[in-house]
N, C-alpha and C positions, 0 to 999 in steps of 0.2 A: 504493500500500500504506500509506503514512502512516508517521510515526516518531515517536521519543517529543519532537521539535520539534513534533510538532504536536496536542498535548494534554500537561497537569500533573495532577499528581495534586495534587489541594486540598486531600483530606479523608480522612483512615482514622480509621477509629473502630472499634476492635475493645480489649475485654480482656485482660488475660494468662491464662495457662490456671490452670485454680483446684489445680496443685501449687506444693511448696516451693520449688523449684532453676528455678522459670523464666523466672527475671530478672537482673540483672546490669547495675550502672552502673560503665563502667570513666575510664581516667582520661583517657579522650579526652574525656570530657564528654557521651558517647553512653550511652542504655541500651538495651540489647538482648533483649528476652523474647521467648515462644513463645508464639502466640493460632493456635490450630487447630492445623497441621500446619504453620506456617510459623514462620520469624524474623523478627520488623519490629523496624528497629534506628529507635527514640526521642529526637530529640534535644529537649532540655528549655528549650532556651535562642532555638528560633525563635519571632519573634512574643510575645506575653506568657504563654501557656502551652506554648508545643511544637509539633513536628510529627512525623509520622511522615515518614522520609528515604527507608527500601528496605526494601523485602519479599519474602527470601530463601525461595525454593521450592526443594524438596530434597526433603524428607520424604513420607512415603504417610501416616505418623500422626501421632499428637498429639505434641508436640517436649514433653518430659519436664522437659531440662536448658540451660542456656546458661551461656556463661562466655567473657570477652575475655583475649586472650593477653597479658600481660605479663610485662618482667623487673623487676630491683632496680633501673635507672636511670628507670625512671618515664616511659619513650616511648611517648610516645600507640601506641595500639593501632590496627591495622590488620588482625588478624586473631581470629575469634573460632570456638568451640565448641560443638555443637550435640549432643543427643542422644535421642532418640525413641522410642517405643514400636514404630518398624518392625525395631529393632534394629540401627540405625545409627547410625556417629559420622560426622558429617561438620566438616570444618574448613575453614572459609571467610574466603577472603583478598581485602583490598580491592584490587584493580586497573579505573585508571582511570577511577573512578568509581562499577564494578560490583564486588560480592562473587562469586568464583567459587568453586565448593565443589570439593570433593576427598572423595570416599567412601570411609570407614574399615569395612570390615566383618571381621567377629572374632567377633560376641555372637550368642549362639543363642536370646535373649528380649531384653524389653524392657530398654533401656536410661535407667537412671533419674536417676541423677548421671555430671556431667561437672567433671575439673577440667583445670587444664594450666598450663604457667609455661614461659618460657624460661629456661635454663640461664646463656647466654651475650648479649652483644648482636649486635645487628642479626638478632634472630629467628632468631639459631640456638642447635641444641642446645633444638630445641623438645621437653616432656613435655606428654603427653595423657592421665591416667586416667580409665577409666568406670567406673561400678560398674552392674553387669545384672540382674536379675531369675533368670538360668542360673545365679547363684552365683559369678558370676565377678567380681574386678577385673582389667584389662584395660593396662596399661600401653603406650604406642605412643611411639615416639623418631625424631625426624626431627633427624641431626647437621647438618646446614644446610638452608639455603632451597631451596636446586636439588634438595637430596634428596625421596624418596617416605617418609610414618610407615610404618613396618613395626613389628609385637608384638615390643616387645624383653622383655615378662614378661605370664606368667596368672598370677594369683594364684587359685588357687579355693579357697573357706572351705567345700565339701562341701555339707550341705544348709542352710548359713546365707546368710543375704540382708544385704548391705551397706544403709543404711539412711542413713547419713551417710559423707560423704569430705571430706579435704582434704591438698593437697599443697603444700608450704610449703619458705623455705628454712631452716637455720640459720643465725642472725646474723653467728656469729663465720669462717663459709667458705660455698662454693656447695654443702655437701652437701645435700640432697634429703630431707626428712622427710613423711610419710606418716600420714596417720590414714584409718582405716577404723572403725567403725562399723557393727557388728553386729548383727540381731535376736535376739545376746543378752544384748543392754543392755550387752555390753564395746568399750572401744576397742583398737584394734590398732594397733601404734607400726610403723614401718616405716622405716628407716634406708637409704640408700642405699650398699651396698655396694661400696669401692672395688678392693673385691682381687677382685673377679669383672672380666673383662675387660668386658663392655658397663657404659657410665656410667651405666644406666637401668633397674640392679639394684636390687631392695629387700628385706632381710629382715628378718624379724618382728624385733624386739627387744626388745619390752615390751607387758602389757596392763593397760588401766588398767580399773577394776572402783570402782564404788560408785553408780551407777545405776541404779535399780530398773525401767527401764523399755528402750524404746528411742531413739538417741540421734539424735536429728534435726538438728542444727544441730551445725557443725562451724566453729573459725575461730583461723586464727595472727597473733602479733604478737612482735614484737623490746620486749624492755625491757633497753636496755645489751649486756650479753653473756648475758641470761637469755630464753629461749623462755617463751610464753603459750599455752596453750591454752585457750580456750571451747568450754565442750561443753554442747548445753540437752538438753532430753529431755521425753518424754512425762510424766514421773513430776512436772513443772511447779519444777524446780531446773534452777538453770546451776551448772556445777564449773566453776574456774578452775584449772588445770595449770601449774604452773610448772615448766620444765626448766633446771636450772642446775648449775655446777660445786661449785658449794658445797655443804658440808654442813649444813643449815637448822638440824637436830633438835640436834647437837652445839653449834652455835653460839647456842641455844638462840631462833631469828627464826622456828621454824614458826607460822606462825596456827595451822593444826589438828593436835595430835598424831597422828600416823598414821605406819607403816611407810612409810619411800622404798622407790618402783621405783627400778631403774636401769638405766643404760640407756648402751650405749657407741656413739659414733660413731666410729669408724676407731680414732684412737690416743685420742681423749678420752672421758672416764666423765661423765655427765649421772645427777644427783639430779631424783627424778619427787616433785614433791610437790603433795597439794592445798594451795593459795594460799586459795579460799576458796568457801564455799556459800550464792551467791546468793537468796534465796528473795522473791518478791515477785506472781511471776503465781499464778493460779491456776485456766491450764489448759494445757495443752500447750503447750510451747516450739517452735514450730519452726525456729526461726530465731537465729544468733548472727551479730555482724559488728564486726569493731575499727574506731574510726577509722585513716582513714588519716594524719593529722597529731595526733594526740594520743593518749592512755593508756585512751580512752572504748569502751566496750561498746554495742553496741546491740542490742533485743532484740525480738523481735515474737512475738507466744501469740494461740492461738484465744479467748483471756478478752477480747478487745477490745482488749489495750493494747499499746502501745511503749514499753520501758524505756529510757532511756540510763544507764549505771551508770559510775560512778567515783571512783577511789581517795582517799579525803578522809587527808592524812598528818596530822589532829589524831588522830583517833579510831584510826587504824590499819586502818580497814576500807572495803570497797568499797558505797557506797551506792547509792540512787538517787538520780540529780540530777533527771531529768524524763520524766514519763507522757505518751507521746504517745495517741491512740486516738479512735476513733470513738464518738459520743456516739447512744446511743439507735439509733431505725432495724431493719429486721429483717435483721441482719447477725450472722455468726458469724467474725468476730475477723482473725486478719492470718497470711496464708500465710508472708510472709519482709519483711525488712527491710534495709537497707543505707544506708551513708554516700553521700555523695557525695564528688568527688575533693579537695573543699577542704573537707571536714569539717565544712563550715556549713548541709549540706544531708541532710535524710534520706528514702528514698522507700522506701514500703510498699505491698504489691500484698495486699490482704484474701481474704476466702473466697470473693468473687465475683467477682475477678480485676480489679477496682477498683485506681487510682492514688492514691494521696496521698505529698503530697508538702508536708514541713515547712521553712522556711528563717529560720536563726538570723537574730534582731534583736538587733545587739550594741549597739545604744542601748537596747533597753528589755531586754534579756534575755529574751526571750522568743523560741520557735518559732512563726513564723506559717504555717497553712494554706496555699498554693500554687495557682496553678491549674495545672489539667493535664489531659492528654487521656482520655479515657474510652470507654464501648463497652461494647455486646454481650457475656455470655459463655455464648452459647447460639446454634444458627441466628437466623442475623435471615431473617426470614418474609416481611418487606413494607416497603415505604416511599412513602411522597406528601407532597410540596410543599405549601406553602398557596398557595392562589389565586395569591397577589401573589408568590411566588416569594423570601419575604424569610428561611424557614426550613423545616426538612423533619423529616418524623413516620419513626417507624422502630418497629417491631414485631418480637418474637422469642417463642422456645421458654423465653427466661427468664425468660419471666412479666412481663417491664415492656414499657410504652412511651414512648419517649422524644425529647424534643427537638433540633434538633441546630444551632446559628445561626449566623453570622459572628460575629467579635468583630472592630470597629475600633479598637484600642486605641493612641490618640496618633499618633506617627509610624511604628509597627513595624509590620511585614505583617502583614495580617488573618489570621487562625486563626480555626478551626472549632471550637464547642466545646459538651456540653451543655449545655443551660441549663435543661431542667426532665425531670422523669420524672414525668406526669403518672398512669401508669398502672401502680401494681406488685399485681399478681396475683396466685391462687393457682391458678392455669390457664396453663397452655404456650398463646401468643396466636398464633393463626393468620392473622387477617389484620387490616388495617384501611380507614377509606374518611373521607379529610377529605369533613366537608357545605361549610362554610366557614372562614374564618380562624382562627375560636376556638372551633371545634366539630368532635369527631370521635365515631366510631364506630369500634365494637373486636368481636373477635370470637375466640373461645379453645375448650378444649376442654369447653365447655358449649353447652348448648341457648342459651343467652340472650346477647342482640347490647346491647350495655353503650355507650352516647352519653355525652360529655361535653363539658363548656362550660368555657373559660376562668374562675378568678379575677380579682379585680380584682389579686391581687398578680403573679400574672403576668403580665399586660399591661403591669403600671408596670414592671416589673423587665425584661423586654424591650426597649421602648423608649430606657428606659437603657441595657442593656447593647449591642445594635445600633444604636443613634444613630436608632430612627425617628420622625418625626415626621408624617407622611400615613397617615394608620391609623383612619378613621371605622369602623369594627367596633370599635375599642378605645376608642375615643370613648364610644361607647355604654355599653360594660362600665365604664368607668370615671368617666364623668362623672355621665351619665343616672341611673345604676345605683345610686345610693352605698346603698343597703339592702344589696344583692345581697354573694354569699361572697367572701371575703377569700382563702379557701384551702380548703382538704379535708384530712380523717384517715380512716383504716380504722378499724371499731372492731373491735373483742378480737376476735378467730375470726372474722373478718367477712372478705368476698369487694368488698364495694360503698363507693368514695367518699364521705364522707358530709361536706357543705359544713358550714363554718365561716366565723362571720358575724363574729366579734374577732379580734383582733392575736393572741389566743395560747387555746389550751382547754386551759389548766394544770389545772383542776380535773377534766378528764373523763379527763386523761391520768395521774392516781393513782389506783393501787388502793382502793377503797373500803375495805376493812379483810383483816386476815391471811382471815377465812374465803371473799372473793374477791379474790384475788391480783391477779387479769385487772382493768387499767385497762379503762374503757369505749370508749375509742379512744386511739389512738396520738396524739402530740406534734406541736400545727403552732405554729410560730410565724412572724408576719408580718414578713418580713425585705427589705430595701432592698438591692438588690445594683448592684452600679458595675462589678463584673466575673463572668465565669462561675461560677456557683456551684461548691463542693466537692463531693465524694460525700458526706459528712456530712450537708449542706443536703440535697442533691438526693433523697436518703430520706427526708426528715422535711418537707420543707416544701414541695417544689413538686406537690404531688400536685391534680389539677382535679376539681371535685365532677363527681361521678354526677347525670345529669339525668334518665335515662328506661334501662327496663330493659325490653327486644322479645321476648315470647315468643314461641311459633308452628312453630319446627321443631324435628324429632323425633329431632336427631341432633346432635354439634358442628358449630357456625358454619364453615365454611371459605372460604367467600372472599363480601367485600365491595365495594360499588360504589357513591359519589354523584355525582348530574348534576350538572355543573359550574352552573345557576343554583340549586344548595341546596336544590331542592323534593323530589327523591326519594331514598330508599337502596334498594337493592336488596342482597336477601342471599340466601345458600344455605348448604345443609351438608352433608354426608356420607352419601351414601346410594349403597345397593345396588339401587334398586328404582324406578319411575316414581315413585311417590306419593311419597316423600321426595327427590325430585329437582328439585321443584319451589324457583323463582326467588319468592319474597315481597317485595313492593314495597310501602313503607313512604311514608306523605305527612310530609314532615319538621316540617310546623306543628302537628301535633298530636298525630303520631308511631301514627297509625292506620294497623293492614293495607289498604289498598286494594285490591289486586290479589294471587292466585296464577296465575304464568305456568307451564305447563306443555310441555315438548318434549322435554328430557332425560332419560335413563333411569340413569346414572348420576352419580358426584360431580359439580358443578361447580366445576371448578378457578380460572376466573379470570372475569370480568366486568369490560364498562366502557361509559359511555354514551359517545354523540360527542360530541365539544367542542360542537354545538346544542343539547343535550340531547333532541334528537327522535329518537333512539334506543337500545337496549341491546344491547348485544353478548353473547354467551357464550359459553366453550368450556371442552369436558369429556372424563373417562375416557372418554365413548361413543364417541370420534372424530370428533365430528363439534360444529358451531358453528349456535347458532339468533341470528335477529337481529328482534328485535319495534320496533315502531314504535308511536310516541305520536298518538293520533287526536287529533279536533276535539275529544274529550269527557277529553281529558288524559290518557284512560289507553291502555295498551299489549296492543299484538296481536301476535304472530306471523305474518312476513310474508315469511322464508326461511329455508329450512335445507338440512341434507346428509344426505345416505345414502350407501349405499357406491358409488350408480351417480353422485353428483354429488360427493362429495366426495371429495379429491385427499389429504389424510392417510391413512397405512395406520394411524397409532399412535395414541396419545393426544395431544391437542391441549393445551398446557401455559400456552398464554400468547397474548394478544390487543392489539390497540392501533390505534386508530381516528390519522389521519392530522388537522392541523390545520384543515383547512377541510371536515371531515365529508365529503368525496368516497371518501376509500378508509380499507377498514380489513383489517388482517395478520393473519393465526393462523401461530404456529410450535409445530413436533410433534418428539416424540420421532423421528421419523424421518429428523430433519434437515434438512425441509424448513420454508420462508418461504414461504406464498402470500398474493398483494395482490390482495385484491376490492375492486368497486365496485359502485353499486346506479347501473346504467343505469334512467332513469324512461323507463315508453313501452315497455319491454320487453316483448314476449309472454311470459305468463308458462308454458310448456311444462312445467314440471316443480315440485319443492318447492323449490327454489332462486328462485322467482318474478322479482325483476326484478335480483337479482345475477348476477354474472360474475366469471369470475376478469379481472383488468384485465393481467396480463403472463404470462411463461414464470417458476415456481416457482423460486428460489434453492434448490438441492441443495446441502447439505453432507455430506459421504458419511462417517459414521463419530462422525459428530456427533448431539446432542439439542439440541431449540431449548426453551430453559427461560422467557425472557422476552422482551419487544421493545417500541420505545416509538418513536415520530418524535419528530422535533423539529417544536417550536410554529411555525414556519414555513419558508417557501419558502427555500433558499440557492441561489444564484445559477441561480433558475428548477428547481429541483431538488427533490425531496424525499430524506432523509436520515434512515435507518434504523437503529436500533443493535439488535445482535441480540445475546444474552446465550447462553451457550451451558453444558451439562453439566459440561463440562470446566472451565470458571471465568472464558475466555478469552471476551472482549466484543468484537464485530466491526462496525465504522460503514461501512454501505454506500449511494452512492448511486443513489436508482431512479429510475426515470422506466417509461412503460408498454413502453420500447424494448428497457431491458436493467436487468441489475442490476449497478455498480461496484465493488469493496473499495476503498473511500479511508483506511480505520485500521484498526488489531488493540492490540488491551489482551491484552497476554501477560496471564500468570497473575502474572508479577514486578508488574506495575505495579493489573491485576483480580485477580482471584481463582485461588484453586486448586482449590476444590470449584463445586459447580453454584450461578448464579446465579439466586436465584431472583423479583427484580424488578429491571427498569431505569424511569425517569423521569426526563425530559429539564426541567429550570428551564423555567416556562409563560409565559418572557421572557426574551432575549437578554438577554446581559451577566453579569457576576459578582456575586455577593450579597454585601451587606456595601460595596460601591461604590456612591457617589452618582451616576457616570457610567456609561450606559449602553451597552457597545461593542458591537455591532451583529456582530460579529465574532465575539464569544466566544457559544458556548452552555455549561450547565452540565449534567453528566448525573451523575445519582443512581445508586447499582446496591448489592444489596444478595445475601448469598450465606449458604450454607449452612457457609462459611468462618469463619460468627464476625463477619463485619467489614461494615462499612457506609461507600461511598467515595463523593467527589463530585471529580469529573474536569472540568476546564477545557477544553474543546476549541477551538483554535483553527481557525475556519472556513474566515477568506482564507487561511491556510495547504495545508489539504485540497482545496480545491476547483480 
């Protein structure tokens, strides 16, 4: 069966989901967000940018909220917060390595914000509030560790929707403070009530009122014996709340003339005043967050930027100290923002669910940019290797395509990490097909199959960043070539790469004058990188010119194919009907139609030649798989197929995958079934299946959809070894021979996926990427899902077998 001894996980590459609340760095040094339906807890500090550590499966839907449990003693956190669009809270505790979850259910809608604190030490006297979409705040109280959370309060606000939450302590005892956040622009004070018998009471006490909008961003801080409140809002102002004993207005110290609320905790009376009205962005606030070692604000807005704000005692007032934000790029601004535990760190997750990540230079005073992990925040569709197995292409619904390498960096473990996004779109991309190293082909929800070639800036910046040095494809681009583009821009309203031949196209990237606004193309400039690029970079500068644009079919491109010797692509698209069902083969030196192959009647789902290139494979919605064959005159015939008396799928055929030494190749179908054919030569050819056969007894998975499948690039210990990708998310390595079929691994959903995978590919070379030694032992397998996420798994061989 296999165990997680005998495969790692290398490589996640997924987004954070593109709301407010679905991130959280706590003070273990762990961040913890929501990408799909799941929790991947972040940690920041392995290798030179990060890793993804565990990938918490729970949820049916999108994970809304997260939040880590901590008290006033500052002990690393072991449990965290979770909350979903299925309308569950689930609260998950680390044991023995694994997080195991506990289901909270209470809410009759989506669950939007999560907070929670402990009361007491050693995680007891745990508080959970959620605020739902039903109108509810939801309060849950677990008096110790052994106990179960049970509703120790509803709060329901009628027909208004909670919009912001936070729950905090008072500085000067452990009573319990409360803010709520209403869509109608008020806050709601909430006091924890000690003369009601349960400790996990809270009633209203005060509302604070002067925000014209709704109030997004919620966050507390102690200054002395005085409470802080941040509150940002749509209306593009932050209010700072100060709760204190004194009387400001009498003692004449209010910054802003205004009526105190007031506000009593138990036996003591608390003055509500506004401290001050920060004004500086100029769009939506969503986010506010104190340090945790200092007096500092930090602030994230859909306008692009990142404020840190603080109290200058010359002037009397709270300024800005520093802008963080993203420069240029087609991006719309920053979902939420947060310190890190030593306050010299900031990370912000943008509108496309993008990481950045600032870290204070106390010699130069400055924030520098970060590296950090990255990802998908859409289905990823596709992915394939280059040739050499040095780095791998990944395709989605989010309109980009992108790079994804090993980094070597010094003596730390090697991390995975983007290093370019050659392709951003304005078409949801459905599939892709490497020709060779520095050449691909893309395919999206248009007619036209869109090819691209390396720059010479990526290739240099490559080499660098992966230490490689054997690279005669790059050679070319980079030596031979020195005419040839430097880099690519989009222009104004444009869909198409258009190369750049200088270090930078300053002048095409201004507006020619107020009557047209629209630059002629977007901003590249020729950058040298020593480490993985930022999201910043990676919008603006790694983009690969456009070489050649495939007309010819009548429908969007869906699925692509190149022979592994570079000479052909093979493409298809979407059709209902014979005539648009047809396969078009492309000669890649000139980029002419040669061929329409015709068998299929409807979509073609996936294609792929054999590792010889002396054939093409296909399988589609008809059920059934055609396999053509390359003649004396180079070009391709149809030379077997199925129908319903030869072929053995009842369903649709999803996914295909030729074996490494072109003897056998796999179709897996929604029906749960694996069947391995081979092309017997010499064969009478009796039927439309001509010299194929099925080569063993079919792999039944009863209950199951076979989504992808891929062999490995060779023989292990006389065997061949199949990974099967499955609906459910879960990836299964089994090994075959013509005798029987074996399970030697299972990639749960915790370690693969939770939704459907929709490609596996196996490294087209033993060993690890990013290693100069080559272990014979390890293979690497690529899988990409419907999940959001894109993973590369270490599999250990002499383990398995």
């Amino acid at each position: 069966m296999g165990s997680s001894r005998d495969f790692q996980n290398c490589y996640v590459s997924t987004n954070s989901n593109q709301i407010p609340n679905a991130i959280h760095w706590g003070k273990n040094n762990l961040i913890c967000y929501g990408s799909c339906n799941a929790v991947l807890i972040y940690d920041p500090n392995v290798g030179g940018g990060g890793n993804i550590t565990h990938t918490l499966v729970g949820h049916s839907k999108r994970v809304n909220s997260v939040k880590w449990l901590s008290d006033k003693c500052n002990i690393y956190e072991t449990e965290l917060i979770s909350g979903s669009t299925d309308s569950l809270v689930i609260i998950w505790t680390l044991n023995n390595g694994f997080y195991e979850p506990v289901m909270l259910k209470g809410h009759e809608s989506n669950v939007n914000i999560v907070d929670g604190l402990y009361k007491e030490n050693n995680r007891n006297g745990a508080v959970i509030v959620s605020a739902s979409m039903d109108c509810t705040v939801k309060v849950w109280h677990r008096p110790k560790i052994e106990d179960s959370f049970e509703i120790s309060q509803n709060i329901n606000f009628g027909y208004s929707i909670t919009v912001g939450l936070k729950v905090s302590y008072f500085p000067s005892d452990n009573k319990l403070i409360l803010a709520c956040a209403l869509d109608t622009s008020k806050i709601h004070i909430y006091i924890q009530n000690e003369s009601v018998e349960s400790e996990s009471k809270f009633q209203c006490n005060a509302q604070l009122s002067g925000h014209e909008d709704w109030v997004r961003g919620l966050d507390f801080t102690s200054d002395g014996a005085d409470l802080l409140l941040a509150s940002s809002s749509q209306d593009c102002f932050i209010r700072l709340w100060r709760f204190t004993e004194k009387d400001l207005i009498g003692d004449g110290l209010s910054k802003i003339e205004n009526e105190k609320t007031q506000l009593r905790a138990g036996d003591q009376k608390y003055n509500i005043y506004v401290e001050s009205i920060l004004t500086g962005h100029e769009g939506w606030i969503y986010s506010v967050n104190w340090s945790p070692t200092s007096l500092q604000l930090l602030s994230a807005s859909i306008d692009k930027s990142m404020i840190i704000w603080e109290f200058d005692k010359n002037s009397g007032l709270w300024l800005e100290k520093i802008r963080l934000g993203e420069v240029g790029g087609n991006t719309l601004g920053f979902y939420g923002g947060i310190f890190g535990p030593d306050g010299k760190r900031v990370l912000a997750h943008s509108y496309h669910g993008a990481f950045h990540i600032w870290t204070y230079c106390e010699k130069l005073g400055i924030w520098d940019p970060s590296v950090t992990i990255g990802g998908h925040f859409s289905e990823v569709v596709d992915c394939a290797w280059d040739p050499k197995g040095e780095f791998l292409f990944s395709t989605s619904a989010d309109q980009t395509t992108r790079i994804h390498a090993p980094w070597p960096n010094n003596k730390k473990p090697v991390t995975w990490h983007e290093i370019a996004r050659p392709q951003v779109h304005g078409y949801d991309i459905n599939c892709l097909a490497v020709i060779s190293r520095y050449k691909f082909a893309s395919g999206a929800e248009e007619k036209v199959i869109r090819t691209f070639e390396a720059p010479r800036n990526f290739v240099d910046n490559f080499r660098r960043i992966c230490q490689v040095s054997d690279d005669d494809e790059g050679d070319t681009i980079s030596c031979s070539n020195q005419f040839g583009p430097k880099g690519a821009s989009v222009p104004s309203l444009g869909l198409s790469n258009k190369a750049v031949y200088n270090d930078d196209n300053l002048e095409q990237a201004i507006s020619v004058d107020k009557r047209n606004p629209y630059p002629e193309e977007s901003h590249f400039v020729a950058t040298d990188f020593t480490e993985p690029p930022t999201e910043e970079t990676l919008l603006q500068n790694t983009l690969w010119p456009e070489i050649q644009k495939l007309y010819g079919h009548g429908y969007e491109v869906y699925s692509l194919a190149a022979s592994p010797d570079g000479k052909y692509l093979a493409s298809a698209c979407k059709s209902t009907k014979p005539e648009h069902s047809a396969i078009l083969l492309w000669d890649t030196s000139n980029w002419q139609q040669i061929q329409k192959l015709m068998s299929h009647t409807l979509t073609i789902v996936q294609m792929q030649f054999s590792p010889d290139s002396q054939h093409l494979l296909s399988v589609s919605r008809d059920r059934r798989w055609s396999l053509f064959r390359r003649n004396e005159t180079d070009l391709f015939e149809l030379v077997a197929t199925t129908d319903k008396n030869t072929g053995i799928h009842s369903r649709i055929i999803w996914t295909c995958s030729w074996s490494h030494d072109s003897k056998y190749f796999a179709t897996g179908s929604r029906d749960g079934k694996v069947v391995v054919w081979t092309i017997n030569k010499g064969k009478q050819k009796t039927n439309i299946l001509g010299e194929c056969e099925v080569a063993s007894k079919p792999l039944e998975l009863k209950n199951e959809s076979v989504t992808a499948l891929a062999f490995v690039p060779g023989l292990v210990s006389t065997s061949y070894l199949v990974a099967v990708g499955l609906e459910s998310g879960v990836v299964r390595l089994y090994k075959w021979s013509p005798e029987e079929w074996k399970e030697v691994l299972v990639l749960s959903q915790s370690f693969a996926h939770h939704l459907a995978v929709r490609r596996l590919c196996f490294r087209p070379i033993f060993g690890k990427a990013g290693y100069k030694e080559q272990d014979k032992n390890v293979i690497q397998l690529a899988s990409c899902s419907l999940d959001h996420s894109l993973r590369i798994y270490n599999i250990f061989l002499n383990k398995l077998m």
